[in-house]
C-alpha positions, 0 to 999 in steps of 0.5 A: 412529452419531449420535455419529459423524456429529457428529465428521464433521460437526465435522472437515468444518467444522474444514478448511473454509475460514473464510469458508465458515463466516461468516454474511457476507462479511468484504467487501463491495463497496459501490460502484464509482467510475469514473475516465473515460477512463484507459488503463493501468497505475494505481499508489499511492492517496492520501487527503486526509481533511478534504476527504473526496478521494482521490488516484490516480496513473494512472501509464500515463496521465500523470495524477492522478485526484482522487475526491470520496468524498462525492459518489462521482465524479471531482472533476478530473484533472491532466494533464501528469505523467510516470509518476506512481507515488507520491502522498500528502497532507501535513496539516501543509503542506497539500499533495499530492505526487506522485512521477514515474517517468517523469521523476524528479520531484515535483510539489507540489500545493496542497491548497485548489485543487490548483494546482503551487506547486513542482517538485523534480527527483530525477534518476531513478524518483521512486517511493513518498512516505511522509510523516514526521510525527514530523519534519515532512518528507516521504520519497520513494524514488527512483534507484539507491538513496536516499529523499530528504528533503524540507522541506515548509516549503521544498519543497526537498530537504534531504538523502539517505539513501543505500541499497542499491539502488532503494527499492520500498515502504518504511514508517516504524515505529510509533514514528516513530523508523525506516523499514522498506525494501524493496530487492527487486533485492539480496533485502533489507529495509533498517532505517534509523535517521531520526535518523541516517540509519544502517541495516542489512539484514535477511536474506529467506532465498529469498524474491524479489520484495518490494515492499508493506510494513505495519506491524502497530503492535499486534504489533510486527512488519513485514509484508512480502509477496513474489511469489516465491514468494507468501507473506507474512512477518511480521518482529519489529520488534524483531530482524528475525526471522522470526515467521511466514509464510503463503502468500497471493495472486500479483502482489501490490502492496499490504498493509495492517492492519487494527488493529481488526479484527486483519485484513490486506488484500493486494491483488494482480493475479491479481485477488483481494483476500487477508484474512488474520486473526492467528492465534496467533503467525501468520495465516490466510487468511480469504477471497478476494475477486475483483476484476479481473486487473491490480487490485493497487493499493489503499488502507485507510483506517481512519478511513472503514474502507473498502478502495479498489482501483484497477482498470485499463480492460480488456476487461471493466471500465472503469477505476474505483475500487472501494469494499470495506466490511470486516464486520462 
């Protein structure tokens, strides 16, 4: 009898869920830092390690949000933006760039003070910056298909990789040698070769809907994640096949890795952050960690091994950054 009510309790811990299992939460929220008044939708998260900043594109308010992380508050905002969606900081030139959907421009930031020392007009949907460190450039997706280059040096852009269709996320592989596109209006993930400029497509199966994008370095794969229906897919960086796929949160916007811990973050507007654990050749659900519905946006910074997720103003919660500590 005993025997028997061990191997029952044994099977109901085995389907448990894994985070019921841990002694504690694999995140916890540390802190909350409020934006002020911003209304609307906030879209991507830059950081500017050395001066300890974090930058927010407030995308339905026209405006760049610059958080001091150490002093937890608002350190200015910069108005007179046009849909700001994109925004990343550029160590070797010391400067921020923000890409505009509204306009189809990016404007180019001091880093020391912030000041505008340079405006390039794309044309149409600036969206996500991704910085080229391995060339000393800076990439942005924009318009009906194309990720500009851009000579940090002369702030000018210097070249077009031309695409399918209108670039959502995309990502540069951990060799630095190409860029992972996600083209969610034709179904496709785009390779391109930086070097060269040449790509291919990598087929998706039925899934719709792709928009965040990681690079997983340790395996090898690309990590991408779908809304429809909501799954994520692991690809070999090798080959494009399909590794594994696992089901995960709606409205996703953002994944990242976290190598250290062999941990995935997709964060997603239903409201929940998804932590996923590699498992075998796949991945497991971990956890579900609520937030607020519309909180999509988020940013893992490693070297502060902390997850900043970007809730919007709503009924119940003021616009904020909310600061996730991963445990242990």
């Amino acid at each position: 009898m005993f025997a028997r009510a061990v191997l029952l309790f044994a099977a109901i811990m085995s389907s448990a869920p894994v985070a019921a299992r841990m002694s504690s939460p694999p995140l916890v929220l540390d802190s909350k830092i409020p934006l002020g008044e911003v209304s609307g939708r906030i879209d991507h998260l830059g950081i500017d390690l050395q001066r300890q900043r974090l930058f927010v594109a407030e995308l339905g308010n026209d405006s760049v949000g610059v958080v001091d992380l150490v002093a937890g508050k608002v350190l200015r905002t910069i108005p007179g933006m046009s849909e700001p969606q994109g925004v990343a900081y550029v160590p070797f030139a010391d400067s921020v760039y923000v890409a505009n959907g509204g306009d189809g421009s990016v404007r180019v930031l001091r880093g020391d003070d912030l000041a505008p020392i340079a405006r390039i007009e794309l044309g149409s949907d600036a969206d996500n910056v991704r910085v080229d460190a391995q060339r000393n450039r800076v990439l942005v997706g924009y318009g009906k298909g194309a990720l500009a280059v851009i000579d940090p040096a002369t702030r000018t852009k210097t070249a077009d990789i031309v695409l399918q269709a209108h670039p959502e996320g995309f990502q540069i592989d951990e060799t630095g040698t190409r860029a992972f596109v996600n083209l969610p209006d034709v179904r496709a993930i785009e390779v391109v070769d930086l070097a060269q400029g040449a790509s291919r497509s990598l087929p998706i199966q039925d899934a719709r809907s792709n928009f965040p994008m990681a690079i997983d370095g340790a395996a090898h794969r690309v990590l991408v994640v779908f809304r429809s229906p909501p799954i994520l897919m692991a690809l070999s960086g090798q080959d494009g096949r399909i590794a594994a796929k696992v089901e995960t949160c709606k409205d996703a916007d953002d994944v990242f890795v976290d190598a250290n811990r062999g941990r995935i973050y997709v964060s997603c507007g239903e409201g929940v952050v998804d932590l996923l654990d590699r498992a075998g050749a796949g991945y497991r659900q971990l956890a579900h960690v609520p937030t607020v519905p519309g909180a999509r946006t988020s940013l893992f910074v490693p070297e502060l091994d902390r997850l900043f997720v970007a809730v919007r103003a709503n009924a119940g919660e003021p616009a904020a950054i909310w600061v996730f500590r991963p445990a242990p």
